[in-house]
C-alpha positions as CSV (number, residue, x, y, z in Angstrom):
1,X,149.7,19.2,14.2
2,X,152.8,17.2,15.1
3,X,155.2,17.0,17.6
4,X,159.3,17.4,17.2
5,X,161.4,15.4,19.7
6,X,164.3,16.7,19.2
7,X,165.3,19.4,21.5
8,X,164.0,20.3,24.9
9,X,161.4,22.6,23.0
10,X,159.4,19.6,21.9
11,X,157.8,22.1,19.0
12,X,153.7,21.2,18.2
13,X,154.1,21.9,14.8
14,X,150.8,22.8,12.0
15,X,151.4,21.1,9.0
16,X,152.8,23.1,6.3
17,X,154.9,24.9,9.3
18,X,158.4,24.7,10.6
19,X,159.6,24.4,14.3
20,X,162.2,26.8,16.2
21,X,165.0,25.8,14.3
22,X,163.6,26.7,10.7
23,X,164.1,23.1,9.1
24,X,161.7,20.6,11.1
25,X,158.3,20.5,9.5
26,X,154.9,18.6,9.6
27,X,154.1,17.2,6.5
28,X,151.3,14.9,5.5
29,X,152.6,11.3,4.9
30,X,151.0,9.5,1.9
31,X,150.3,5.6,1.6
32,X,153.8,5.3,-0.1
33,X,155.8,6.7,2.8
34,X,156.9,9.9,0.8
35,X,156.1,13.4,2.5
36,X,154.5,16.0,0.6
37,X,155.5,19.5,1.3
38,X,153.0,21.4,0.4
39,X,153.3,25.5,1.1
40,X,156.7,24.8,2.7
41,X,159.5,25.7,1.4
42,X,161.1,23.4,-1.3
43,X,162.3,19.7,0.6
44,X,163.9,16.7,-0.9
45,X,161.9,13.3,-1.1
46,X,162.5,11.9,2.0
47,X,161.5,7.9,2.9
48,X,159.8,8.3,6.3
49,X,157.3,5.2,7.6
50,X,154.4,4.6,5.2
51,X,150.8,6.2,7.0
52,X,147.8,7.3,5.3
53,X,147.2,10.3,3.6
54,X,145.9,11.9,7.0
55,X,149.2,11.2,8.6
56,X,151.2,14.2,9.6
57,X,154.6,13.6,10.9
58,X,157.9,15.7,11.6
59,X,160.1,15.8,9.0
60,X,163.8,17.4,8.2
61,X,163.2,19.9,5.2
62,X,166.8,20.5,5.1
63,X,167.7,17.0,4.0
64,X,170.3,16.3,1.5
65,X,170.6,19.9,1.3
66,X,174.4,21.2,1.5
67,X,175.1,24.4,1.8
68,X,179.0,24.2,2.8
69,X,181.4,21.6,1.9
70,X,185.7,21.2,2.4
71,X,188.3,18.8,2.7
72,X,190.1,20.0,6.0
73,X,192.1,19.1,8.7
74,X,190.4,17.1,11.2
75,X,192.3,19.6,13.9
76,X,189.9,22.3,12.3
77,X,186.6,20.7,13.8
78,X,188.7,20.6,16.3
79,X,189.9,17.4,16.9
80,X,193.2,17.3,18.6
81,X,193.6,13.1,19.4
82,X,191.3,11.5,16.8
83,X,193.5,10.4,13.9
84,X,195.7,13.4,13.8
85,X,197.1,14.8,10.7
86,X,194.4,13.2,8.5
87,X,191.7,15.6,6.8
88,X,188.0,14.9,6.4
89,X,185.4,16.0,4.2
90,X,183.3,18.7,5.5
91,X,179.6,19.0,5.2
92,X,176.9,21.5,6.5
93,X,173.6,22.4,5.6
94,X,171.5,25.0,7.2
95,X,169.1,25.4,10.1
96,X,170.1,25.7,13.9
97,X,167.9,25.1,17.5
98,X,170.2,27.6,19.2
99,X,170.3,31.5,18.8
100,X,174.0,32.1,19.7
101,X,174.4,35.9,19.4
102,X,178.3,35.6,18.3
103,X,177.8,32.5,15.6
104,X,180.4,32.2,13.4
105,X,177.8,30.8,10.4
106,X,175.0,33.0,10.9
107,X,174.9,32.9,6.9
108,X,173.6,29.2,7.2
109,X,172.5,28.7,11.2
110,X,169.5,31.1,11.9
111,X,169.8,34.1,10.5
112,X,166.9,35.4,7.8
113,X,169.8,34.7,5.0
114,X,170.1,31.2,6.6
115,X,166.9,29.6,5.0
116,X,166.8,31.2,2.1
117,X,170.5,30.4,0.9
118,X,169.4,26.8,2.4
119,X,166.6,26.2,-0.1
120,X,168.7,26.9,-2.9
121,X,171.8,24.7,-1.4
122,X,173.0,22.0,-4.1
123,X,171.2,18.6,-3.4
124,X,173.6,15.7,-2.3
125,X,171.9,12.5,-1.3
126,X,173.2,9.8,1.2
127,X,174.5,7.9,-1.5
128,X,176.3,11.0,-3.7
129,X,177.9,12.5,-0.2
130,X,179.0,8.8,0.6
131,X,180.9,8.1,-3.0
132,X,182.1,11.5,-3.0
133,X,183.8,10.9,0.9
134,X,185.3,7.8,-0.7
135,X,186.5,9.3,-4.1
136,X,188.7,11.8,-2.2
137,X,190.3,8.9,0.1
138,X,193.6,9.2,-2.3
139,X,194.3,13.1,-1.2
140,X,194.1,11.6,2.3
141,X,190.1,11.9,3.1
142,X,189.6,9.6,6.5
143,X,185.5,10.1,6.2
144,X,182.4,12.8,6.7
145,X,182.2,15.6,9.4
146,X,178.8,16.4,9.5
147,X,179.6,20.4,10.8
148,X,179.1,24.1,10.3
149,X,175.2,24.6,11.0
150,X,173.6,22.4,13.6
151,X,173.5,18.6,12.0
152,X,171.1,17.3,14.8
153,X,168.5,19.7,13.5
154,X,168.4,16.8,10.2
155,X,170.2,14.0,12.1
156,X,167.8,11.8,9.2
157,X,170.4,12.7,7.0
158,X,173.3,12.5,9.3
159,X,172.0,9.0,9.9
160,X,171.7,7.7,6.7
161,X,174.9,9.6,4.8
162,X,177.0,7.8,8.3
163,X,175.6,4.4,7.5
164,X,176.9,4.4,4.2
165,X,179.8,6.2,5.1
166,X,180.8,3.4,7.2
167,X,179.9,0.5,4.6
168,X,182.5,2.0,2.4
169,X,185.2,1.8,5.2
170,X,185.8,5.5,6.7
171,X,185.0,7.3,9.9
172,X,182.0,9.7,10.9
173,X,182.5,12.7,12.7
174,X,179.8,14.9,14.4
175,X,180.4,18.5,15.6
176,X,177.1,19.6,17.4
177,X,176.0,22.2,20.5
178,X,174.4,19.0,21.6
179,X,171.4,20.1,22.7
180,X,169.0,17.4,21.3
181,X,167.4,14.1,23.1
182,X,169.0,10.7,23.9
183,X,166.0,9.1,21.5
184,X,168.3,11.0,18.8
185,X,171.4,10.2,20.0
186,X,170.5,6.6,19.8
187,X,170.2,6.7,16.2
188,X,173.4,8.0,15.8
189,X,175.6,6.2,18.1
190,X,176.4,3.0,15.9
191,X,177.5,5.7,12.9
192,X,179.5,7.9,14.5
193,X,183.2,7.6,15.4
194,X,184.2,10.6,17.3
195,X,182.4,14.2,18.4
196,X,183.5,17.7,19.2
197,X,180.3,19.0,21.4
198,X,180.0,22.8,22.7
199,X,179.8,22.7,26.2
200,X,179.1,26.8,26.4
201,X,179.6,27.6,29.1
202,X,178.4,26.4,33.0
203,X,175.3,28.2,34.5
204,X,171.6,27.9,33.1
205,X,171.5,31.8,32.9
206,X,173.8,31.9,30.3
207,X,172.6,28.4,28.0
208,X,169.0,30.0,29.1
209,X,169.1,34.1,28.6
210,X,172.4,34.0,26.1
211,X,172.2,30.9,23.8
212,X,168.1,30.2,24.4
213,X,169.4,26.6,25.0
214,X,168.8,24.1,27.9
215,X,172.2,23.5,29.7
216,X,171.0,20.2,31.3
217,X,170.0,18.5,28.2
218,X,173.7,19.0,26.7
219,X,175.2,18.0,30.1
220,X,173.0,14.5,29.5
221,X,173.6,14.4,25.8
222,X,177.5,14.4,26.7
223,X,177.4,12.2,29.1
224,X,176.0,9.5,27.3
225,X,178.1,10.6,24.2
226,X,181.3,9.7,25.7
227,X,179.7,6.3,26.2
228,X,180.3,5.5,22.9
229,X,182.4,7.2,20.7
230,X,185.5,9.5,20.9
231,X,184.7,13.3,22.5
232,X,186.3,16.2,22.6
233,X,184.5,19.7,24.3
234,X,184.9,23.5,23.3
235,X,184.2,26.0,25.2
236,X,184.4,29.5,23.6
237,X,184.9,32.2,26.3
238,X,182.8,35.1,26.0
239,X,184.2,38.5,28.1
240,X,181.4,39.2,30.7
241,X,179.4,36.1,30.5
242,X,180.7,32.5,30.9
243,X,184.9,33.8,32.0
244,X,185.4,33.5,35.3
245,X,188.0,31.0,37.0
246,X,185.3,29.4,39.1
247,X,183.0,28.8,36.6
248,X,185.8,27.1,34.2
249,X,186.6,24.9,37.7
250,X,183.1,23.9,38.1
251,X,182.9,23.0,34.4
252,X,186.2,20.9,34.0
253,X,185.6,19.5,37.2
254,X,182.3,17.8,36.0
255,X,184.1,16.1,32.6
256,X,186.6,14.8,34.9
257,X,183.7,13.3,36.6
258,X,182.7,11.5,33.8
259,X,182.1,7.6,33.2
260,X,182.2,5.1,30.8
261,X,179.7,2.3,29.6
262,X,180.6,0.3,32.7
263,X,180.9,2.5,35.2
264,X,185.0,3.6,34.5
265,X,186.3,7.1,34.7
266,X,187.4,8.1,31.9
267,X,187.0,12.1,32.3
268,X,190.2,13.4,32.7
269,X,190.9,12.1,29.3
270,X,188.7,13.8,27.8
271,X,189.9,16.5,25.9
272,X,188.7,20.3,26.5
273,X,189.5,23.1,23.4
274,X,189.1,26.9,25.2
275,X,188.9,29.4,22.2
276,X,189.1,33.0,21.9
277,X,185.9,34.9,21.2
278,X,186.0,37.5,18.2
279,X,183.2,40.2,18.0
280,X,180.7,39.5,15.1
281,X,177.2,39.0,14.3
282,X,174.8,40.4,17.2
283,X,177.7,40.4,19.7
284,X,179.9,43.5,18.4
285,X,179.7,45.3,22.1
286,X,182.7,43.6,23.7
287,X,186.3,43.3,22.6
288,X,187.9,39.6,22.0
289,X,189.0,37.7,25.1
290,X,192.0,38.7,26.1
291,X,194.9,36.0,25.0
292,X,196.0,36.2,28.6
293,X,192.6,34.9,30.2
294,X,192.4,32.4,27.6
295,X,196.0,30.8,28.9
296,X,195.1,31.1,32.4
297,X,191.5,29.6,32.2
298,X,193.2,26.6,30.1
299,X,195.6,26.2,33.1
300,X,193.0,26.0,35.6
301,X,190.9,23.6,33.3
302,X,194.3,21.5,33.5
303,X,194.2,21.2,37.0
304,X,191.0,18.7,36.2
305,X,191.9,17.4,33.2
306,X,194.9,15.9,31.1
307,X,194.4,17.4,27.5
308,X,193.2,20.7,27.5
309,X,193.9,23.2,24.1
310,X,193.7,26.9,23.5
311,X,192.1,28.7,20.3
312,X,192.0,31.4,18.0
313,X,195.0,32.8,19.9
Protein backbone atom coordinates (compact mmCIF):
# COMPACT_ATOMS: atom_id res chain seq x y z
CA UNK A 1 0.00 0.00 0.00
CA UNK A 2 1.15 3.54 -0.79
CA UNK A 3 0.02 6.75 -0.46
CA UNK A 4 -0.57 9.60 -3.44
CA UNK A 5 -0.03 13.22 -2.42
CA UNK A 6 -1.27 14.71 -4.99
CA UNK A 7 -4.76 15.83 -4.64
CA UNK A 8 -6.88 16.37 -1.64
CA UNK A 9 -7.96 12.62 -1.98
CA UNK A 10 -4.53 11.47 -0.73
CA UNK A 11 -5.43 7.79 -2.53
CA UNK A 12 -3.87 4.56 -0.18
CA UNK A 13 -3.10 2.69 -3.12
CA UNK A 14 -2.45 -1.62 -3.37
CA UNK A 15 0.36 -2.28 -5.38
CA UNK A 16 -0.48 -3.31 -8.76
CA UNK A 17 -3.57 -0.64 -8.42
CA UNK A 18 -4.25 2.79 -9.62
CA UNK A 19 -5.66 5.88 -7.65
CA UNK A 20 -8.91 8.05 -8.60
CA UNK A 21 -7.53 9.55 -11.45
CA UNK A 22 -6.63 6.17 -13.34
CA UNK A 23 -2.75 6.85 -13.92
CA UNK A 24 -1.09 7.00 -10.31
CA UNK A 25 0.03 3.53 -9.22
CA UNK A 26 1.95 1.65 -6.47
CA UNK A 27 4.63 -0.25 -7.84
CA UNK A 28 7.35 -2.11 -6.21
CA UNK A 29 10.79 -0.26 -6.44
CA UNK A 30 13.84 -2.50 -7.14
CA UNK A 31 17.53 -1.87 -5.80
CA UNK A 32 18.18 -0.02 -9.25
CA UNK A 33 15.45 2.65 -8.75
CA UNK A 34 13.31 1.31 -11.83
CA UNK A 35 9.55 0.43 -10.99
CA UNK A 36 8.21 -2.70 -12.04
CA UNK A 37 4.63 -2.72 -13.09
CA UNK A 38 3.49 -5.78 -12.67
CA UNK A 39 -0.52 -6.57 -13.56
CA UNK A 40 -0.85 -2.77 -14.30
CA UNK A 41 -1.40 -1.67 -17.25
CA UNK A 42 1.68 -1.16 -19.57
CA UNK A 43 4.09 2.04 -17.93
CA UNK A 44 7.27 3.47 -19.32
CA UNK A 45 10.57 2.97 -17.20
CA UNK A 46 10.54 5.56 -14.98
CA UNK A 47 13.85 6.67 -12.65
CA UNK A 48 12.20 7.02 -9.19
CA UNK A 49 14.71 6.92 -5.78
CA UNK A 50 16.48 3.52 -5.57
CA UNK A 51 14.64 1.29 -2.39
CA UNK A 52 14.70 -2.37 -2.00
CA UNK A 53 12.77 -4.75 -3.67
CA UNK A 54 10.04 -4.45 -0.87
CA UNK A 55 9.67 -0.77 -1.61
CA UNK A 56 6.33 0.30 -2.91
CA UNK A 57 5.94 3.76 -3.99
CA UNK A 58 3.43 5.97 -6.15
CA UNK A 59 4.25 6.23 -9.49
CA UNK A 60 2.75 8.13 -12.80
CA UNK A 61 1.89 5.22 -15.30
CA UNK A 62 1.05 7.69 -17.79
CA UNK A 63 4.59 8.96 -18.20
CA UNK A 64 5.97 9.85 -21.46
CA UNK A 65 2.77 8.73 -22.79
CA UNK A 66 1.22 11.29 -25.42
CA UNK A 67 -1.89 10.92 -26.45
CA UNK A 68 -2.52 14.56 -28.22
CA UNK A 69 -0.02 16.77 -29.60
CA UNK A 70 -0.30 20.46 -31.88
CA UNK A 71 1.43 23.46 -32.69
CA UNK A 72 -1.16 26.20 -31.76
CA UNK A 73 -1.64 29.55 -30.81
CA UNK A 74 -0.76 30.29 -27.44
CA UNK A 75 -4.37 32.40 -27.32
CA UNK A 76 -5.83 28.76 -27.67
CA UNK A 77 -4.78 27.59 -24.08
CA UNK A 78 -5.94 30.56 -23.65
CA UNK A 79 -3.43 32.87 -23.08
CA UNK A 80 -4.35 36.40 -23.85
CA UNK A 81 -0.96 38.57 -22.39
CA UNK A 82 1.86 35.87 -22.38
CA UNK A 83 3.84 36.41 -25.58
CA UNK A 84 0.97 36.99 -27.92
CA UNK A 85 0.88 35.93 -31.33
CA UNK A 86 3.52 33.14 -30.81
CA UNK A 87 2.35 29.40 -31.04
CA UNK A 88 3.47 26.50 -28.78
CA UNK A 89 3.62 22.99 -29.03
CA UNK A 90 0.93 21.13 -27.45
CA UNK A 91 1.12 18.06 -25.48
CA UNK A 92 -1.44 15.85 -23.48
CA UNK A 93 -1.55 12.51 -22.22
CA UNK A 94 -4.40 10.91 -20.50
CA UNK A 95 -5.71 10.53 -16.93
CA UNK A 96 -7.71 13.25 -14.92
CA UNK A 97 -8.42 13.73 -10.74
CA UNK A 98 -11.67 15.54 -11.65
CA UNK A 99 -15.01 14.10 -13.07
CA UNK A 100 -16.27 17.31 -14.93
CA UNK A 101 -19.59 16.13 -16.46
CA UNK A 102 -19.22 18.61 -19.60
CA UNK A 103 -15.31 17.86 -20.42
CA UNK A 104 -14.36 18.69 -23.63
CA UNK A 105 -11.60 15.55 -23.72
CA UNK A 106 -13.53 12.90 -22.13
CA UNK A 107 -11.66 10.73 -25.03
CA UNK A 108 -8.38 11.09 -23.01
CA UNK A 109 -9.46 12.60 -19.23
CA UNK A 110 -11.64 9.92 -17.45
CA UNK A 111 -13.79 8.32 -19.51
CA UNK A 112 -13.57 4.23 -19.92
CA UNK A 113 -12.00 5.13 -23.59
CA UNK A 114 -9.60 7.44 -21.73
CA UNK A 115 -7.15 4.59 -20.41
CA UNK A 116 -7.37 2.39 -22.91
CA UNK A 117 -6.47 4.90 -25.80
CA UNK A 118 -3.80 6.05 -23.15
CA UNK A 119 -1.95 2.75 -22.99
CA UNK A 120 -1.57 2.56 -26.54
CA UNK A 121 -0.49 6.57 -26.87
CA UNK A 122 2.93 6.90 -28.77
CA UNK A 123 5.92 7.03 -26.20
CA UNK A 124 7.78 10.48 -26.13
CA UNK A 125 10.49 10.82 -23.54
CA UNK A 126 11.68 14.05 -21.76
CA UNK A 127 14.46 14.25 -24.01
CA UNK A 128 12.35 13.38 -27.60
CA UNK A 129 9.42 16.04 -26.46
CA UNK A 130 12.30 18.60 -25.61
CA UNK A 131 14.28 18.35 -29.22
CA UNK A 132 11.06 18.02 -30.91
CA UNK A 133 9.84 21.71 -29.00
CA UNK A 134 13.15 23.08 -30.26
CA UNK A 135 13.08 21.59 -33.90
CA UNK A 136 9.82 23.43 -34.55
CA UNK A 137 11.36 26.92 -33.15
CA UNK A 138 11.73 28.05 -37.04
CA UNK A 139 7.66 27.87 -37.82
CA UNK A 140 7.56 30.10 -34.69
CA UNK A 141 7.38 27.40 -31.63
CA UNK A 142 8.05 29.58 -28.30
CA UNK A 143 8.14 26.17 -26.06
CA UNK A 144 5.82 23.10 -24.41
CA UNK A 145 2.17 23.49 -23.08
CA UNK A 146 1.75 20.64 -21.09
CA UNK A 147 -2.50 20.62 -21.71
CA UNK A 148 -5.62 18.72 -22.85
CA UNK A 149 -6.01 15.93 -19.96
CA UNK A 150 -4.93 16.88 -16.41
CA UNK A 151 -0.86 17.24 -16.51
CA UNK A 152 -0.58 17.30 -12.62
CA UNK A 153 -1.96 13.87 -12.55
CA UNK A 154 2.02 12.92 -14.09
CA UNK A 155 3.56 16.27 -13.12
CA UNK A 156 7.00 13.62 -13.12
CA UNK A 157 6.88 14.13 -16.61
CA UNK A 158 5.81 17.69 -16.70
CA UNK A 159 8.82 18.19 -14.51
CA UNK A 160 11.40 16.62 -16.27
CA UNK A 161 10.18 17.43 -20.21
CA UNK A 162 10.14 21.58 -18.49
CA UNK A 163 13.68 21.20 -17.27
CA UNK A 164 14.90 20.38 -20.46
CA UNK A 165 12.69 22.47 -22.18
CA UNK A 166 14.21 25.35 -20.47
CA UNK A 167 17.97 24.24 -21.04
CA UNK A 168 17.32 24.49 -24.71
CA UNK A 169 16.04 28.17 -24.35
CA UNK A 170 12.08 28.17 -24.61
CA UNK A 171 9.09 28.68 -22.25
CA UNK A 172 6.87 26.17 -20.29
CA UNK A 173 3.31 26.47 -20.12
CA UNK A 174 0.95 24.62 -17.80
CA UNK A 175 -2.96 24.55 -18.26
CA UNK A 176 -4.39 22.57 -15.12
CA UNK A 177 -7.92 22.57 -12.94
CA UNK A 178 -5.33 22.97 -10.27
CA UNK A 179 -6.51 20.91 -7.81
CA UNK A 180 -3.21 19.27 -6.61
CA UNK A 181 -0.87 20.10 -3.42
CA UNK A 182 1.72 22.91 -2.87
CA UNK A 183 4.43 19.87 -2.31
CA UNK A 184 3.64 19.48 -6.30
CA UNK A 185 3.59 22.81 -7.12
CA UNK A 186 6.97 23.20 -5.79
CA UNK A 187 8.43 21.00 -8.13
CA UNK A 188 7.14 22.76 -10.86
CA UNK A 189 7.62 26.34 -10.06
CA UNK A 190 11.30 26.81 -11.27
CA UNK A 191 10.02 25.14 -14.88
CA UNK A 192 7.21 26.76 -15.62
CA UNK A 193 6.73 30.26 -17.20
CA UNK A 194 3.18 31.02 -17.33
CA UNK A 195 -0.38 28.98 -16.33
CA UNK A 196 -4.02 29.08 -17.39
CA UNK A 197 -5.86 27.45 -14.16
CA UNK A 198 -9.76 26.60 -14.08
CA UNK A 199 -11.09 28.44 -11.37
CA UNK A 200 -14.78 26.61 -11.86
CA UNK A 201 -16.80 28.22 -10.44
CA UNK A 202 -17.19 29.82 -6.49
CA UNK A 203 -19.13 27.61 -3.95
CA UNK A 204 -17.93 24.15 -2.59
CA UNK A 205 -21.37 22.66 -3.68
CA UNK A 206 -20.56 22.95 -7.05
CA UNK A 207 -16.27 21.94 -7.01
CA UNK A 208 -17.90 19.26 -4.41
CA UNK A 209 -21.35 17.62 -5.91
CA UNK A 210 -20.56 18.85 -9.83
CA UNK A 211 -16.75 18.48 -10.47
CA UNK A 212 -15.98 15.92 -7.31
CA UNK A 213 -13.14 18.47 -6.68
CA UNK A 214 -12.03 20.44 -3.54
CA UNK A 215 -12.59 24.19 -4.20
CA UNK A 216 -10.14 25.28 -1.33
CA UNK A 217 -7.21 23.38 -2.56
CA UNK A 218 -7.44 25.23 -6.07
CA UNK A 219 -8.08 28.66 -4.32
CA UNK A 220 -4.45 27.73 -2.40
CA UNK A 221 -2.89 26.23 -5.41
CA UNK A 222 -3.60 29.76 -7.30
CA UNK A 223 -2.60 31.65 -4.87
CA UNK A 224 0.68 30.49 -4.55
CA UNK A 225 0.76 30.09 -8.43
CA UNK A 226 0.69 33.72 -9.10
CA UNK A 227 3.72 33.87 -6.85
CA UNK A 228 5.78 32.75 -9.38
CA UNK A 229 4.94 32.61 -12.74
CA UNK A 230 2.43 34.32 -15.21
CA UNK A 231 -1.51 33.30 -14.56
CA UNK A 232 -4.39 33.59 -16.33
CA UNK A 233 -8.11 32.03 -14.88
CA UNK A 234 -11.10 30.47 -16.94
CA UNK A 235 -14.10 30.19 -15.74
CA UNK A 236 -16.61 28.20 -17.95
CA UNK A 237 -20.24 29.14 -17.09
CA UNK A 238 -22.51 26.47 -16.74
CA UNK A 239 -26.57 27.48 -17.06
CA UNK A 240 -28.00 26.52 -13.59
CA UNK A 241 -24.96 26.01 -11.59
CA UNK A 242 -21.97 28.37 -11.18
CA UNK A 243 -24.04 31.78 -13.37
CA UNK A 244 -25.19 34.02 -11.25
CA UNK A 245 -23.93 37.77 -10.97
CA UNK A 246 -23.11 37.36 -7.29
CA UNK A 247 -21.28 34.47 -7.46
CA UNK A 248 -19.06 35.84 -10.56
CA UNK A 249 -18.63 39.12 -7.89
CA UNK A 250 -17.54 37.07 -5.15
CA UNK A 251 -15.10 35.18 -7.46
CA UNK A 252 -13.37 38.21 -9.26
CA UNK A 253 -13.41 40.00 -6.15
CA UNK A 254 -11.04 37.33 -4.53
CA UNK A 255 -8.25 37.46 -7.61
CA UNK A 256 -8.34 40.99 -7.24
CA UNK A 257 -7.39 40.22 -3.71
CA UNK A 258 -4.53 38.58 -4.64
CA UNK A 259 -0.68 39.09 -3.63
CA UNK A 260 2.55 38.70 -4.79
CA UNK A 261 5.83 37.02 -3.26
CA UNK A 262 6.25 40.07 -1.08
CA UNK A 263 3.24 40.99 -0.06
CA UNK A 264 2.05 43.37 -3.44
CA UNK A 265 -1.27 43.34 -5.08
CA UNK A 266 -1.09 42.24 -8.08
CA UNK A 267 -4.82 40.79 -8.63
CA UNK A 268 -6.53 43.10 -10.70
CA UNK A 269 -3.99 42.18 -13.20
CA UNK A 270 -4.62 39.14 -13.45
CA UNK A 271 -6.36 38.13 -16.28
CA UNK A 272 -9.94 36.20 -16.15
CA UNK A 273 -11.21 34.20 -19.61
CA UNK A 274 -15.38 33.58 -19.08
CA UNK A 275 -16.35 30.97 -21.81
CA UNK A 276 -19.54 29.78 -23.14
CA UNK A 277 -20.58 26.26 -22.19
CA UNK A 278 -21.67 23.89 -25.07
CA UNK A 279 -23.74 20.64 -24.15
CA UNK A 280 -21.61 17.40 -24.53
CA UNK A 281 -20.52 14.49 -22.72
CA UNK A 282 -22.76 13.65 -19.49
CA UNK A 283 -24.15 17.24 -19.54
CA UNK A 284 -26.56 17.19 -22.68
CA UNK A 285 -29.73 18.43 -20.38
CA UNK A 286 -29.18 22.22 -20.71
CA UNK A 287 -28.77 24.47 -23.66
CA UNK A 288 -25.36 26.61 -24.09
CA UNK A 289 -25.03 29.80 -22.05
CA UNK A 290 -26.71 32.37 -23.46
CA UNK A 291 -24.09 34.85 -25.42
CA UNK A 292 -25.84 37.64 -23.51
CA UNK A 293 -25.05 36.29 -19.91
CA UNK A 294 -21.69 35.58 -21.01
CA UNK A 295 -21.10 39.54 -21.84
CA UNK A 296 -22.81 40.74 -18.80
CA UNK A 297 -20.95 38.36 -16.30
CA UNK A 298 -17.61 39.48 -18.02
CA UNK A 299 -18.72 43.14 -17.25
CA UNK A 300 -19.36 42.57 -13.76
CA UNK A 301 -16.01 40.55 -13.48
CA UNK A 302 -14.54 43.87 -14.92
CA UNK A 303 -15.73 45.89 -12.24
CA UNK A 304 -12.81 43.82 -10.12
CA UNK A 305 -10.42 43.32 -12.50
CA UNK A 306 -8.49 44.97 -15.49
CA UNK A 307 -8.32 42.10 -18.16
CA UNK A 308 -11.19 40.11 -18.35
CA UNK A 309 -12.07 37.95 -21.94
CA UNK A 310 -15.10 36.16 -23.26
CA UNK A 311 -15.20 32.64 -25.08
CA UNK A 312 -16.73 30.37 -27.33
CA UNK A 313 -19.02 33.29 -28.29
Amino acid sequence: MAKCNVCYRKCEIKEGETGFCGVRGAARITKHGIYETGEMRTAVSYDVSAGTDSDIQVVPLNYGRITSIALDPIEKKPLSRFMPGSRILSVGSYGCNLRCPFCQNYEISWSDEAYEYGEAARVLMPEDLADLALGYKSEGNVGVAFTYNEPLVGYEYVRDTARLVHEKGMVNVLVSNGMASLEVLQELVPYIDAMNIDLKGFTDRYYRDILGGDRKMVMEFISEAVRHCHVELTTLIIPGENDSIEEIKELSKWISELTDIDGNSIGQDIPLHISRFFPRFHMTDRAATDVGLVYELADVARQNLKYVYTGNC
